[in-house]
N, C-alpha and C positions, 0 to 999 in steps of 0.2 A: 685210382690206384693203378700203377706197374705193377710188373711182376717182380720188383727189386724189391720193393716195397712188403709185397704178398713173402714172400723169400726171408725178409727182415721181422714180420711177426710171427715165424712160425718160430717152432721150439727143437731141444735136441732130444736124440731116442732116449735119452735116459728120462727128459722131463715129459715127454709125450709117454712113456710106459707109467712112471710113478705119477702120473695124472690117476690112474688107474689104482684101487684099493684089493680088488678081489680077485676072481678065476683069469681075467682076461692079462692081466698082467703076469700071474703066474705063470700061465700060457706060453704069453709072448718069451717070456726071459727062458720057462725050458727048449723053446723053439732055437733062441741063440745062444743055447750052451751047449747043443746039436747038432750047430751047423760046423760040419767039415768040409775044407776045401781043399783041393789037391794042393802039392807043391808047387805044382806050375801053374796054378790059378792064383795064387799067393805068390808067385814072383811077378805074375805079370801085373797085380795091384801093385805091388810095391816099388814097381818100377815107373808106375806114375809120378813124373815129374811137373806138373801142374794142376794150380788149382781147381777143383771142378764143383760147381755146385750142384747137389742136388734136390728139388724142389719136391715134396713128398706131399699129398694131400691121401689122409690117412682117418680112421678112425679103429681105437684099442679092438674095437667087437667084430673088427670086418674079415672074416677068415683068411682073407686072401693078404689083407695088412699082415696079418699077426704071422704068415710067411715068408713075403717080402719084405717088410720093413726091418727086420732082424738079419735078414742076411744083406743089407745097405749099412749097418749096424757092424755086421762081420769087418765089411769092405773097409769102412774107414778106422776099424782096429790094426791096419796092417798099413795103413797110410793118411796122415793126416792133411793130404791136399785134396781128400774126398771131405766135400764139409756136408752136411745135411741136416736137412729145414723143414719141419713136419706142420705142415696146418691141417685142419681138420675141415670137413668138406662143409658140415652145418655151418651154414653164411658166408662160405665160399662160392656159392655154388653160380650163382649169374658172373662174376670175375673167371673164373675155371669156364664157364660153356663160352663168353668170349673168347680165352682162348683156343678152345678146342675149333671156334666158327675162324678165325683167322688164320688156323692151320692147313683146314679144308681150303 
């Protein structure tokens, strides 16, 4: 498997949250109706004029997801050439350390 591949079975924030039945969903969604971003943070996404993809390996419980992944969530509410790709790290995990050993 590539990474286009890995990129291609992940899912969108909306279906990576309502994966999710209870606290950690609710969570997440009051985390993204909290996020504010300046005016000028907001022109300069929206003045993205290319596609960008981004590859998100995430899980609903992981504190640190349920902050960033919501505001990558914001990002592409303000521009739709931000696409975003959530896979979850359980059975990712030896494809993800190859790539983290080819970056080193």
């Amino acid at each position: 498997m590539d990474i286009s591949c890995l990129y291609d079975k992940g899912v969108s924030f909306d279906e990576f949250v309502n994966k999710d039945k209870d606290a950690y969903k609710e969570k997440v969604l009051e985390i993204l109706n909290k996020i504010r971003l300046s005016d000028e943070l907001i022109n300069k996404i929206k003045i993205i004029d290319k596609k960008i993809k981004v590859l998100v390996c995430a899980e609903i419980w992981c504190p640190d997801c349920m902050i960033n992944v919501p505001v990558l969530a914001k990002m592409k509410e303000y521009n739709n050439n931000i696409d975003i790709s959530i896979v979850e790290k359980n059975g990712n995990e030896d494809f993800l350390l190859n790539i983290v050993k080819k970056i080193e």
